[in-house]
C-alpha positions as CSV (number, residue, x, y, z in Angstrom):
1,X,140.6,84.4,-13.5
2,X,137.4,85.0,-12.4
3,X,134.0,84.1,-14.5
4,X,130.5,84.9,-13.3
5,X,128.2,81.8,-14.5
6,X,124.7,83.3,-15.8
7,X,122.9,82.4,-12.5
8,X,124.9,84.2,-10.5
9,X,125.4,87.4,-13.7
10,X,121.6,87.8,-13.6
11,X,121.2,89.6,-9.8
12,X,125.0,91.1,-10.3
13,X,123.6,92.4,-13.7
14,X,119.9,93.5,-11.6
15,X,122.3,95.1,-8.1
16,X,124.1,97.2,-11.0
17,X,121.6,98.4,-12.6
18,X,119.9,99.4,-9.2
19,X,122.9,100.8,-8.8
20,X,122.7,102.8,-11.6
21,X,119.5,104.0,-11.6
22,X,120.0,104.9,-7.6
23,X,122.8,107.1,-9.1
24,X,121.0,108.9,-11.8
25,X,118.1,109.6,-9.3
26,X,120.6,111.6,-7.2
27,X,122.4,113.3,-9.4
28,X,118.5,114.9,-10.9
29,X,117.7,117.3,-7.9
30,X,121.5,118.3,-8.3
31,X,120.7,119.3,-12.1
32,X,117.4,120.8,-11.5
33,X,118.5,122.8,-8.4
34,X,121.4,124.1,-10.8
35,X,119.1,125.0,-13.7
36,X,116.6,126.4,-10.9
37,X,119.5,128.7,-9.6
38,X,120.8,129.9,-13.3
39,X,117.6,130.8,-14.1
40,X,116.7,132.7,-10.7
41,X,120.3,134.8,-11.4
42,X,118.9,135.4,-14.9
43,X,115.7,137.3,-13.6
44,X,117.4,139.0,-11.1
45,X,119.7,140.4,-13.8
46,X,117.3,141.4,-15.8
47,X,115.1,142.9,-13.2
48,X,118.5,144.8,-12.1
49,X,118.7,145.7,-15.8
50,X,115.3,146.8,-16.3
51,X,115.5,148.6,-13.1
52,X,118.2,150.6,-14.3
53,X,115.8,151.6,-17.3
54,X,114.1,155.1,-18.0
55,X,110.5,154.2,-16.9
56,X,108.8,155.0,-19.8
57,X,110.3,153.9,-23.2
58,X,109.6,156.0,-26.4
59,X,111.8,154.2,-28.7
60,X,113.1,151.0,-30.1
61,X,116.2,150.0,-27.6
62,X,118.8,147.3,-29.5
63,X,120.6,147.4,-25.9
64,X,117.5,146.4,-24.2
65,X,115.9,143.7,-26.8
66,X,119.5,141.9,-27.1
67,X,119.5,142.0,-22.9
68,X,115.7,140.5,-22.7
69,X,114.8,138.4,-25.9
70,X,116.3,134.8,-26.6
71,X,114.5,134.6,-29.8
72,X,111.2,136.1,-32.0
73,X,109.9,133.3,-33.8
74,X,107.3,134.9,-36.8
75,X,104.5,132.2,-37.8
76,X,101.8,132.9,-40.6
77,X,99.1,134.3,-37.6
78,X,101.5,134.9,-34.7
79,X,104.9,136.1,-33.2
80,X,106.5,133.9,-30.4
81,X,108.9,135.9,-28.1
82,X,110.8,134.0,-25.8
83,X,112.5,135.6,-23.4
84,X,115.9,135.1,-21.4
85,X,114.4,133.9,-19.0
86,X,112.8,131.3,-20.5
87,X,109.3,132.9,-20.4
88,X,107.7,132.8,-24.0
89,X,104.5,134.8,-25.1
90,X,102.2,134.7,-28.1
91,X,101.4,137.3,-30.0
92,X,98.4,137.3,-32.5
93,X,99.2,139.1,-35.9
């Protein structure tokens, strides 16, 4: 059986944590680069999709709002729209 005494734990203990920090650190650009992707295939389908609309629109569109709006938050002055895309606007009441 083997038994670390807590002189020789405390740079084992200091290595893994290095260890795991170093691994965390790495594995960040991988998450943001994926997020960064998602979201650059979610504007390009919805430029495609807004490409693909009549230019000029007369009318309220369900199709369209489901397609480009996350979520309408309503607040005593103002309306928050965030969009699928992430983008999110203010608008004054």
């Amino acid at each position: 059986m083997f038994t670390l005494s807590t002189a020789t734990s405390e740079p084992y203990n200091a290595i893994a944590d290095e260890i795991f920090r170093l691994r965390d650190q790495k594995e960040k650009p991988e998450v943001d680069s994926y997020h960064r992707e998602e979201a650059m295939n979610r504007i390009k389908e919805l430029q495609d999709f807004i490409g693909s609309q009549q230019s000029k629109i007369t009318e309220f569109d369900e199709s369209l709002i489901q397609k480009l709006i996350q979520q309408i938050t309503v607040y005593d002055d103002h309306l928050a729209v965030r969009f699928k895309s992430g983008l999110e606007i203010n608008i004054e009441a």
